[in-house]
C-alpha positions as CSV (number, residue, x, y, z in Angstrom):
1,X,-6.9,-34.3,22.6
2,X,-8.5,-31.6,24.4
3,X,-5.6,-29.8,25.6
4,X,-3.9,-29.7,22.6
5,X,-7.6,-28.1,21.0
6,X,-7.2,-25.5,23.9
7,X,-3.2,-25.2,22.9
8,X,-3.6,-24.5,19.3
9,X,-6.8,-21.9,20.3
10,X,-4.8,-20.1,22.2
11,X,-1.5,-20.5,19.9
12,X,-3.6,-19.0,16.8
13,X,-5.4,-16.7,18.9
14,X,-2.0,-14.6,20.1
15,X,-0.5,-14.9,16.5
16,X,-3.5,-13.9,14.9
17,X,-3.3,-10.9,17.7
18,X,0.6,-10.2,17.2
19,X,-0.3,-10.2,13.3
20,X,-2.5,-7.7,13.1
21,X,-0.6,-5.3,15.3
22,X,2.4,-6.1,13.8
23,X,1.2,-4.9,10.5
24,X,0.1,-1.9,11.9
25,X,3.1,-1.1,14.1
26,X,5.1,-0.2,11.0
27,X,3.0,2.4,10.2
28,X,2.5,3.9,13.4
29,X,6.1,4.2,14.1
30,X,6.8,5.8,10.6
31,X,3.8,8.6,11.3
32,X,5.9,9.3,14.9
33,X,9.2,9.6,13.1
34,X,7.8,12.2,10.6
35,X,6.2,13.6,13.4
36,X,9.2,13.5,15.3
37,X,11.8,14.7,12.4
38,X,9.4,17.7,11.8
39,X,9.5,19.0,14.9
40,X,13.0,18.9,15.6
41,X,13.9,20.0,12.4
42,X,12.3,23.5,13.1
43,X,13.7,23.4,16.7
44,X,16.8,23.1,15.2
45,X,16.6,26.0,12.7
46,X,15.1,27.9,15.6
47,X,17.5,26.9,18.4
48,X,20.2,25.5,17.0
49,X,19.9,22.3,18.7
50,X,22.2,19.5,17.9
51,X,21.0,16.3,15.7
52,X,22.1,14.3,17.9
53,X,18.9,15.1,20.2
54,X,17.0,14.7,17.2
55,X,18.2,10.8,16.8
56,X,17.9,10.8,20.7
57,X,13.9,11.7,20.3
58,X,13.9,9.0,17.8
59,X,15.9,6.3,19.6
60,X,13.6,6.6,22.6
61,X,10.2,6.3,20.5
62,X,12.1,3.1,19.6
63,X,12.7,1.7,23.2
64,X,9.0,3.3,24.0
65,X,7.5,0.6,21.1
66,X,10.3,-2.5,21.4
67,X,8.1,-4.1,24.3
68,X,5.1,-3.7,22.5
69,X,6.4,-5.1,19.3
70,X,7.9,-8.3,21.0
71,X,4.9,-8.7,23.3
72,X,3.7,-12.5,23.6
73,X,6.8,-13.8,21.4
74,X,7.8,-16.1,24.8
75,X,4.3,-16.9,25.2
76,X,3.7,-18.0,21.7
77,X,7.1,-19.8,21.7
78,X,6.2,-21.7,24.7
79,X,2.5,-22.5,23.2
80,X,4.0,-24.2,19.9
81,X,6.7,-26.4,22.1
82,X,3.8,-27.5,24.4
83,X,2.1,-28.9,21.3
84,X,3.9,-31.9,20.3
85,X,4.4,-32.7,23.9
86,X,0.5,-32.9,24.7
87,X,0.7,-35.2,21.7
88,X,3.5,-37.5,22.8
89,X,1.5,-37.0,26.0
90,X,-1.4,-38.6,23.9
91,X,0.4,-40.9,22.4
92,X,1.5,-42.8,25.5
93,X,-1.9,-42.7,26.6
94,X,-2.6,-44.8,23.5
95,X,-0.4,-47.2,24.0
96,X,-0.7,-47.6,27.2
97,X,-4.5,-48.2,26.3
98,X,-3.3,-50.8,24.2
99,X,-1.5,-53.0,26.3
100,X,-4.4,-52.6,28.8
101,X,-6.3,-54.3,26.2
102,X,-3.6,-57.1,25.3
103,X,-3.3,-57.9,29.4
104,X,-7.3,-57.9,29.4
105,X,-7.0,-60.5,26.5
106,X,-9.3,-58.1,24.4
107,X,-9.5,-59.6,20.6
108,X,-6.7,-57.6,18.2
109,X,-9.2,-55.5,16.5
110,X,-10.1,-53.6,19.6
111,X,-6.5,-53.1,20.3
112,X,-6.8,-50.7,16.9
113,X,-8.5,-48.0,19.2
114,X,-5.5,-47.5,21.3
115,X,-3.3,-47.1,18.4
116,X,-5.4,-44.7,16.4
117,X,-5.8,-42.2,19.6
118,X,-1.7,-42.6,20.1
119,X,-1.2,-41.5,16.1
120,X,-3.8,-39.0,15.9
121,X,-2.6,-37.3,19.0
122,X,1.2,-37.5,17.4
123,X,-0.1,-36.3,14.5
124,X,-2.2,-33.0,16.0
125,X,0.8,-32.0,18.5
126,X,3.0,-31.4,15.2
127,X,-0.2,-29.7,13.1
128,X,-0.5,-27.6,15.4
129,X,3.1,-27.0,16.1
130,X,4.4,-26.9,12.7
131,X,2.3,-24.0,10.8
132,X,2.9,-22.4,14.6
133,X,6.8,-22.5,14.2
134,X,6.3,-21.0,10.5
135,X,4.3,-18.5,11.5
136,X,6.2,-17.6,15.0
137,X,9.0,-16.8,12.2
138,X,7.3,-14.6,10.4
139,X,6.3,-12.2,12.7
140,X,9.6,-12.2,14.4
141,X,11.5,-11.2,10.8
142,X,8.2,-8.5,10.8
143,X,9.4,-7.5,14.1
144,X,12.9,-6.9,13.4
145,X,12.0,-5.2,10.1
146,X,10.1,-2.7,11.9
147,X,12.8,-2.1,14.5
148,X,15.8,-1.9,11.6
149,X,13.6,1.1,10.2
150,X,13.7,2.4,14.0
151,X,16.9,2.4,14.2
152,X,17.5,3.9,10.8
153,X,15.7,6.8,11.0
154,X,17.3,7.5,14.4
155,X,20.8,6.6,12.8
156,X,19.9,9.6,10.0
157,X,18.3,11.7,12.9
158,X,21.7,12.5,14.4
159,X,23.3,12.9,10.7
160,X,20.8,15.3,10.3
161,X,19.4,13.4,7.4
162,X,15.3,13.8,6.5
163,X,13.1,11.1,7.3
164,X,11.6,8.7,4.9
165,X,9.5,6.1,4.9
């Protein structure tokens, strides 16, 4: 039961992580765009560049951020498909407790041990994988929300359009 403790720390942990930059990544990559748009806005009155650099500059602060956004999505995947494993893990443990205790000739109401480690165990792998899944979702939806606006605002970069938030 340990292991899935240390899982589900961990698990919670990186989403809680992901979360909070998440949430501020949207932001931060709006500031750079208006940064961005402003700039080459007056380099294009005063050079007559083309847009298309302009959505160029944006499409690379993009690619610049995409790791960062996506960062510990595997890890976290992998965390919440560990979980109900440990717990099937658990769960044969149980039984297998069990029929140590039938073959010892143990009375049946010692045999309830065994069975109550083998449901809890079942029971913690899918808590903990469950509101991991659900959450794991979320973020990845904020994730590609984030980079939809990206690719937007480099989209209206080379039309020449203005940026906005």
């Amino acid at each position: 039961m340990w292991l899935i403790a240390l899982d589900a720390a961990l698990l919670f942990a990186f989403i809680a992580e992901r979360t909070l930059f998440l949430w501020s990544a949207g932001t931060r990559l709006n500031r750079r765009h208006q940064e961005l748009y402003h700039l080459y806005s007056a380099d294009l009155q005063a050079h007559h560049q083309s847009c298309e650099r302009i959505g160029t500059q944006h499409a690379l602060v993009g690619l610049a951020e995409h790791p960062e956004i996506t960062r510990y999505f595997a890890l976290i995947r992998a965390l919440i498909a560990i979980a109900p494993l440990l717990g099937l893990l658990g769960t044969v443990g149980g039984i297998i407790a069990t029929f140590d205790d039938l073959l010892r000739g143990a009375p049946v109401a010692s045999m309830g041990s065994g069975i109550s480690v083998a449901l809890l165990t079942t029971q913690l792998g899918m808590g903990v994988a469950i509101p991991g899944l659900i959450a794991e979702r979320l973020l990845v939806r904020r994730a590609d929300r984030i980079a939809h606006v990206h690719d937007l605002a480099a989209a209206n970069a080379q039309k020449g359009v203005p940026y906005e938030a």
